[in-house]
N, C-alpha and C positions, 0 to 999 in steps of 0.2 A: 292147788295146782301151780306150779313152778312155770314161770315164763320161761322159754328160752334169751339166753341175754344173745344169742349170736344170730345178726340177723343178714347175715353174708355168708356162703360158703369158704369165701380167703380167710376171715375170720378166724372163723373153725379151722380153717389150715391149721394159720400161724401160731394158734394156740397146742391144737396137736403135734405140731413138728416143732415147735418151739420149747414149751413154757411147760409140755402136761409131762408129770412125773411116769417114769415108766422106766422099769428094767429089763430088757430084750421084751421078750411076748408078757410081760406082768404088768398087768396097768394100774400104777395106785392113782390116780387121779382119773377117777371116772366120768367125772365133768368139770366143768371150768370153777364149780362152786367147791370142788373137792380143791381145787387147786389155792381159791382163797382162801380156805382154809388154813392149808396147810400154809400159805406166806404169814397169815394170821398170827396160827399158831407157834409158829417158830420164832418171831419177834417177839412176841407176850413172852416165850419163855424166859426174857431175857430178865423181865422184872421182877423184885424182890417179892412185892404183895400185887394182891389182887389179878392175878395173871389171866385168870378167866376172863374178868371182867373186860382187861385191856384188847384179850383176843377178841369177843364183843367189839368193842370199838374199830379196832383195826380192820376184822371181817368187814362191818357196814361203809366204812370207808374204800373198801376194794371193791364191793359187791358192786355191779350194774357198769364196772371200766370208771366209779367215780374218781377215785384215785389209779394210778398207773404207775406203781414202781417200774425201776431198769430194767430190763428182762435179764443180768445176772440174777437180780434179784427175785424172781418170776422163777426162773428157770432152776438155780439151787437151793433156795429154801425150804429146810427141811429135809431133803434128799438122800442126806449123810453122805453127798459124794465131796471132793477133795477137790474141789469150786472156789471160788472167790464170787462175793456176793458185790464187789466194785465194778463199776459198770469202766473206770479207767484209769489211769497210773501216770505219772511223768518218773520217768525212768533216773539213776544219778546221774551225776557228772563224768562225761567220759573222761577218761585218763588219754593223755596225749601219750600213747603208748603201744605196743600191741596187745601186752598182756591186758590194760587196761580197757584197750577196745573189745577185745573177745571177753572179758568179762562181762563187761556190759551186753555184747551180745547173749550172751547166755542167761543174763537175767531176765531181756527182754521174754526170751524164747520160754523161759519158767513162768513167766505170767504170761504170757500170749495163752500158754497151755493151759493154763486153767478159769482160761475165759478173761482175759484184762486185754484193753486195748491200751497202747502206750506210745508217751512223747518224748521223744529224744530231741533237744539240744547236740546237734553236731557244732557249736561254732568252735569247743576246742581241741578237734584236731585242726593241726597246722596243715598250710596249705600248699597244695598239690606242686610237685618242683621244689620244695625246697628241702637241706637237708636233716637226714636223722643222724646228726654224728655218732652216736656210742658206737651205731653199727657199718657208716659210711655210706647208708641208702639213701634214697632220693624218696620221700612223702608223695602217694598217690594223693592225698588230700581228702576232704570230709564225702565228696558224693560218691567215690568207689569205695568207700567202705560203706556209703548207706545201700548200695548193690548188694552186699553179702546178709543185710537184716531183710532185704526183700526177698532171698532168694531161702532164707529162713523160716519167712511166715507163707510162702509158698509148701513148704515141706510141710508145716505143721499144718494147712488146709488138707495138704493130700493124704494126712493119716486119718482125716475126720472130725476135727476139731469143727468149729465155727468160724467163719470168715474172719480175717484178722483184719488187723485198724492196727495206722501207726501215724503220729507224726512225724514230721524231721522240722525244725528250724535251724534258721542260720543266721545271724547278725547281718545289716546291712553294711557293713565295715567289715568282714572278713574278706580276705581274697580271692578267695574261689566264690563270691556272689555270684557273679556272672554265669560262673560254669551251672550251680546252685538255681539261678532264674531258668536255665534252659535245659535242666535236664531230664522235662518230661514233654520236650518236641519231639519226642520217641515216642508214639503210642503203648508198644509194650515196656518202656523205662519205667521203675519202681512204681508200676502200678500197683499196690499195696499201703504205698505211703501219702499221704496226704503231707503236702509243704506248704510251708509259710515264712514268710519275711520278718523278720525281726528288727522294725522302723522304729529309730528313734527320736526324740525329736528334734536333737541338732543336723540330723540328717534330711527332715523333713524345711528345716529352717534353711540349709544348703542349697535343696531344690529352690525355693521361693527366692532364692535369691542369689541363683544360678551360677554360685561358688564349685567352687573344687572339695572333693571329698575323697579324705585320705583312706586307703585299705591297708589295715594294719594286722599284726596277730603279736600278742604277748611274746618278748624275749627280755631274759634276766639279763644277759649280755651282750652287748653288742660290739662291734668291731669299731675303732676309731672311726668315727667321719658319717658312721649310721646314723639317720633322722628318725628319732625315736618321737614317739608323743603320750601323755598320759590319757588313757582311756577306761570308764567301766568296762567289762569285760564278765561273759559268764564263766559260773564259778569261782569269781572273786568277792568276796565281799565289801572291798574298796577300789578304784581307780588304781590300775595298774599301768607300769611300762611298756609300750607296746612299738616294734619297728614299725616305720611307714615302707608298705612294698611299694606302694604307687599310687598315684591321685591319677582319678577320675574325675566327671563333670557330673557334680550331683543332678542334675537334672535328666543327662542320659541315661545314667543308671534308672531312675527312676520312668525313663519312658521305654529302656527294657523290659523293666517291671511289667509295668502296663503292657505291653507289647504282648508279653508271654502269656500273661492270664487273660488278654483280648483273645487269644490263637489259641489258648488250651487249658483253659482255662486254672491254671495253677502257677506259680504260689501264690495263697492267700497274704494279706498282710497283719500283720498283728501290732499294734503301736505300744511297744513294750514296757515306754516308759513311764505311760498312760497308768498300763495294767499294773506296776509296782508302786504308783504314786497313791493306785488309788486301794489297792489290798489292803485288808482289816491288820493283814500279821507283817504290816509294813519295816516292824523293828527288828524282826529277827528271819524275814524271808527273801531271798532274790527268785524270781521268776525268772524265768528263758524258757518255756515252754507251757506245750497245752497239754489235754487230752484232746481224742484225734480228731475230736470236730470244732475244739476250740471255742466250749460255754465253759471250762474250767480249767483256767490258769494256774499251774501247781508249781510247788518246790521241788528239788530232787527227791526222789521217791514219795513224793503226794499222792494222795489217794484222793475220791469221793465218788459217796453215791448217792446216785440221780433217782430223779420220781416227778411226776409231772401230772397236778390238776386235770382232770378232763373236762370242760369248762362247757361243754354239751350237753352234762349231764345235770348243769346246776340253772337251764333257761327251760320259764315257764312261760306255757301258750305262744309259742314261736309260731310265726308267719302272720299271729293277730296283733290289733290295735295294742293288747295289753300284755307282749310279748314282754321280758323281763328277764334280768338274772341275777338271782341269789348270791346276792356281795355276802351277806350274812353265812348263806350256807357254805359258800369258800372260805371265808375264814374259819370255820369250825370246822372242815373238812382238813384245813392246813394245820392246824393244831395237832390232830392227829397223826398225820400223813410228818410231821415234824417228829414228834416222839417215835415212831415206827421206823425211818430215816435214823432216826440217832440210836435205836437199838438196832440197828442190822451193823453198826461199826462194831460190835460186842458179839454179833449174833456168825458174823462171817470170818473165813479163814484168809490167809494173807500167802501169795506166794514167796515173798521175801519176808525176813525179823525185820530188814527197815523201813518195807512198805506199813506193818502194823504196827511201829514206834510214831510215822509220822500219820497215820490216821488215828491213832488212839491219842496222841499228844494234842491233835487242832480239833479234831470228831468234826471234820468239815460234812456238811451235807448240801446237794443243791436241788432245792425246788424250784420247781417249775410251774409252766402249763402247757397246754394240749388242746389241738380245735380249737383255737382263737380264732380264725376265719369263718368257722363253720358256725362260729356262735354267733356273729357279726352277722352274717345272712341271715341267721333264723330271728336276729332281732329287728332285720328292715337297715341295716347300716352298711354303707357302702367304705372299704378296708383303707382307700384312698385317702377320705374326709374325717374332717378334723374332728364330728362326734366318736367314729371308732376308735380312735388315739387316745379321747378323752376317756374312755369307758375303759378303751385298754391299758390305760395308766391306772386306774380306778380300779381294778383287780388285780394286776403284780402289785401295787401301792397296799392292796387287801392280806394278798401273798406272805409279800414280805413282812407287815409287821405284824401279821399273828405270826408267821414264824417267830420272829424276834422275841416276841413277848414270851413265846412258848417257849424257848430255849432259855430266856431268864428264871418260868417258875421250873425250869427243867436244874439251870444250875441249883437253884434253892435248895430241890429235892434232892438231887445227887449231884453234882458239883460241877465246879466251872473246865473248863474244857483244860489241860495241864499247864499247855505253854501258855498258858493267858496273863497277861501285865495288867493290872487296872487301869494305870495310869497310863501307860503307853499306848492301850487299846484302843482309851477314848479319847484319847488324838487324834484316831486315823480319819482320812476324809469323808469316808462312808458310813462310820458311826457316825460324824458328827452331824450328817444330814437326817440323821434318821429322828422323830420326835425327841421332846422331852422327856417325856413318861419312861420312853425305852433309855433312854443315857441314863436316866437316874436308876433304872431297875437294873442296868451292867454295873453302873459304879455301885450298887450296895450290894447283886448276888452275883455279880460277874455275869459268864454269857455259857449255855454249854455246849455251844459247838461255833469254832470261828469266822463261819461260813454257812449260810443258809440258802441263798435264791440261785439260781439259774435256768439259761433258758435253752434244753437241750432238743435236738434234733428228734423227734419221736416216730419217723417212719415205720420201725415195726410194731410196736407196742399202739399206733394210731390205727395200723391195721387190724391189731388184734380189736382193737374198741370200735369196729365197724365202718372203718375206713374213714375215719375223723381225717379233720384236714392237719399238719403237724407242725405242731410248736406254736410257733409265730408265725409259721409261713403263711402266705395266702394259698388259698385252693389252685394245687397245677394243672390239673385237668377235671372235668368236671363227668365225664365220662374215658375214659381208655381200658384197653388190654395189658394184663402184664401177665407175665410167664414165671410162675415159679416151679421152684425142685421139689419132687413129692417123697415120701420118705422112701419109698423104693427107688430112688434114684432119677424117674423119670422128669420130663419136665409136662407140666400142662400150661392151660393157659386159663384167665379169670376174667371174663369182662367185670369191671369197677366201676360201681359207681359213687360221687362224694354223697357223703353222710347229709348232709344237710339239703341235698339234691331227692335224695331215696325219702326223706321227713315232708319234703312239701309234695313229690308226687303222690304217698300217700293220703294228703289231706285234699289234694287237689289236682287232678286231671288236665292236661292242656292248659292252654292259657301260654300268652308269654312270660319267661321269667322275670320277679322284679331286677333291678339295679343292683340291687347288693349282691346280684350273683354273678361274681367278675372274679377271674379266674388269670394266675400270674403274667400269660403274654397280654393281657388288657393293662396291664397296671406298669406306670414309669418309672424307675430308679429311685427316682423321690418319694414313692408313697411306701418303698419298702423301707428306705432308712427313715423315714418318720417314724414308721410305728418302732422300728428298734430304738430310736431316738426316743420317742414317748416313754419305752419300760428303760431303759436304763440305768433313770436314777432309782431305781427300786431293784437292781442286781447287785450283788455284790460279787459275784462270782462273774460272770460274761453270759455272752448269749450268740449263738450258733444261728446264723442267719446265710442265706443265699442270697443275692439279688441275680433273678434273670434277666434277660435282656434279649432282646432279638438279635439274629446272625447281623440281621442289615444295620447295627448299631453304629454310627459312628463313631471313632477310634477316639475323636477330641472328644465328646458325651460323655465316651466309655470313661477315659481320666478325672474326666469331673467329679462321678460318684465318689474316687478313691479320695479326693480332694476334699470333697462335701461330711464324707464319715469323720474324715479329720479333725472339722471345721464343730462337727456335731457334738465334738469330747465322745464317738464311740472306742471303743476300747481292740475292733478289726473290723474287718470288713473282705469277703469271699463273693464273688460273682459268677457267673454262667452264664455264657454265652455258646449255641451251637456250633461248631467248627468239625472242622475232618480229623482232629488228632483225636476228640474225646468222644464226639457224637452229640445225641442229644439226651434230653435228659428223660426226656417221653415222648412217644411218638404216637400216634391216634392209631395204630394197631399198638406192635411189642414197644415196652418201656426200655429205654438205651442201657443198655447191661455194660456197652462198652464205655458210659461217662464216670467220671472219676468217685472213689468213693465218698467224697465231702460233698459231692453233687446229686446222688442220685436221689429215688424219693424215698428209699428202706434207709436211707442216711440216718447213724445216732451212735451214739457210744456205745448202744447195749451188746 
């Protein structure tokens, strides 16, 4: 007799309206087991021999939510429809042009359509006021044009598609920052986009030390008597000439910042210099953006897809003295959930030729995990204190280098990823932390995919696996209602409860709860960037984190954490704070539909 694995009725929603194959009234996926299947299935196809055997594998690894690919991947696998199995995309270089901007736009709107969420780098359009000589206009500048990509993935929601996901960044040195920091004190402005600040670290060194900080933008010519200065710049591959329009006071700039994400909670910041210092593909990639929740840093048209550990599913005798979790069993769950990851880049279609040139050239992949809070509780450890940190280093630490290792006998067997340098690779900062055993196995088979860990946002895929708590986050509510859309359009509503909450009342009736069950507004700023601080050096890709905060935070506090991530070597850093422009993010009746999408709790790339 077959358990049922779905012990939630949202559950069963989000896998019904989500993930189950079905063509109008024809339903191929008759249960959730037909569905791992069929993900199974279609990635085994990919290998040369023994393909049964592999589907074998890959089944028992999906079976019971123990592994959770993206829900592209969930959802088109196998299907035969004309999908992309990438959960996200960094979109190219805009052309400071129009042709070049509506091209881009239209690229977006081709992968929006076939399920990609994507990050644009705006910092090279020129800024707003100045001129377009060929034609003698005056530049609206980068946020009214990012107006026409939101008003875009508005259109492509209202024909049916799936909610869309977009980044924008912007250099902290471009002109229009400012306009760029506040252009979502407009509750209905580019609600669609998620932003983020593009800090660098001379700009960060400005603040501390309360210099002037010039706003500049690339010009090849300038007129006698113009203050030009040499700056990196996106899109270039070396330090270019750049006009100075005007100097500011790095530190107000920087307490707008603050200011704007205190009030509404956006833009995030991204420490870019960080994120390029410390990329595997450091020799041949510039970074300026993300995917749209910002665990995966990409090049112009980068690709990857996501999958994420269920770490619930690997703790024995939780709530007892001999509660435990299976380091062993995650590493040999990673193993697989790695080779499966590395054939969905073979296995999936691509909405652009240069999205498939630069995923088939790096085969980046980013693993993860899922219900780290909830596995925290069920093991007696409070998310705060330094043994969860310890234990949560001790699984991404697990994560990462069976990944690693697996990707080495991956290159062995079929070869190292295209773009790979031997020499150059195992220079970068992130190989070189990683053991000896793994340097020596790249230096003699190379590596087969440039990119392995990350730690993505898993709100809907956490619900499909019984309301696990997601990512890294700590548990947000321990009990709420949330409203979702049912396939006939309607809406209902689901009281929820966390996973690890529904495991103890079944073993145990009343009683007060222990201590490990503490729930985000209990927890201070500090104990969220610890545990992102804890997994970090075991990323190599990024990690998608929120810190909430309460409405009554104070505004100096508030700057501190931005200060403190800095300080941590994290690679960004996103908060939430209640306010009137965004809402909240759950409320003990309905969950805040009206907070942004980097914020809410269905937040993830998928």
């Amino acid at each position: 007799m077959t358990t049922d694995p779905f012990l939630t009725e949202i559950s069963r929603h989000i896998w019904d309206s989500k993930y189950r194959f079905r063509d109008g009234d024809q339903v191929h996926d008759r249960t959730v087991d037909d569905t791992w299947h069929r993900v199974a299935r279609t990635l085994a196809a990919v290998e040369k021999d023994d393909g049964n055997r592999w589907e074998n594998y890959f089944y028992e690894a999906l079976r019971d939510f123990r592994f959770l690919p993206g829900g592209r991947i969930q959802a088109g696998a196998g299907t035969g429809r004309r999908v992309t199995l990438f959960n996200c995309f960094a979109m190219g270089t805009l052309e400071d042009s129009m042709d070049g901007i509506f091209d881009g736009l239209k690229e977006g709107a081709l992968t929006m359509q076939q399920g990609g969420g994507v990050g644009y780098d705006f910092s090279t359009l020129r800024p707003s006021g100045t001129q377009a000589r060929s034609v003698g206009t005056v530049a609206s500048g980068p946020v009214s044009f990012m107006q026409i990509w939101d008003a875009m993935c508005g259109t492509l929601l209202s024909t049916g598609a799936r909610r869309g996901a977009m980044m924008a960044t912007l250099r902290c040195d471009h002109p229009d920052i400012e306009m760029f920091i506040a252009a979502k004190r407009d509750s209905q402005a580019l609600r669609r986009f998620n932003l983020s600040v593009l800090v660098t670290d001379a700009f960060m060194e400005a603040v501390h030390g309360d210099r002037d900080w010039a706003l500049v933008f690339p010009q090849e010519s300038s007129p006698a008597g113009t203050e030009t200065v040499m700056r990196p710049w996106s899109g270039a591959a070396a330090p270019i000439r750049c006009r100075i329009h005007r100097r500011v006071r790095a530190r107000e700039l920087w307490d707008k910042l603050m200011r704007a994400t205190y009030e509404y909670a956006e833009p995030g910041v991204l420490f870019i210099d960080r994120i390029n210092q410390a990329n595997n593909l450091w020799y041949r990639e510039q970074i300026c953006t993300t995917n749209p929740c910002g665990e995966i840093p990409l090049p112009p048209y980068g690709a990857c897809d996501l999958g994420s550990l269920n770490l619930t599913a690997f703790v024995h005798d939780p709530f007892t003295d001999k509660a435990r979790l299976d380091l062993d069993g995650i590493s040999k769950a990673t193993a697989f959930a790695t080779r499966m990851m590395d054939n969905v880049i073979d296995a999936s279609q691509f909405p652009l030729d240069k999205q498939a040139a630069q995923a088939r050239g790096t085969r980046r992949i980013g693993l993860g995990l899922t219900g780290l809070a909830d596995t925290l509780i069920m093991l007696g450890l409070h998310y705060a204190e330094k043994p969860a940190r310890e234990l949560a280093a001790r699984v991404m630490q697990a994560i990462c280098h069976s990944a690693y290792r697996t990707s080495i006998a991956l290159a062995e067997e079929k070869g190292a990823f295209p773009f790979f340098d031997r020499e150059k690779f195992l220079k970068g900062k992130f190989i070189q932390s990683l053991p000896h055993d793994i340097r020596d196995g790249i230096s003699r088979y190379g590596l087969r995919n440039s990119h392995l860990t990350a730690i993505a946002p898993t709100g809907t895929i956490s619900l499909l696996a019984n309301n696990i708590s997601s990512g890294l986050e700590p548990v947000y509510k321990f009990n709420y209602v949330r409203r979702v859309l049912e396939l006939d359009g309607r809406h209902t509503e689901h009281r929820l409860t966390d996973f690890a909450l529904q495991r103890r009342r079944e073993r145990e009736e009343g009683g007060n709860l222990p201590p490990a069950f503490v729930d985000a507004g209990a927890l201070a700023p500090s104990a969220h960037l610890g545990m992102q601080s804890a997994l970090q050096p075991y990323v190599d890709n990024s990690i998608s984190k929120t810190i909430n905060v309460p409405r009554e935070y104070r505004f100096e506090d508030f700057k501190e954490i931005y200060q403190q991530a800095y300080d941590l070597g994290l690679k960004g850093c996103t908060t939430f704070r209640p306010n009137p422009v965004t809402g909240e993010v759950l409320r003990e009746g309905l969950d805040g539909e009206s907070a942004p999408h980097c914020c809410t709790v269905e937040r993830e790339a998928d």
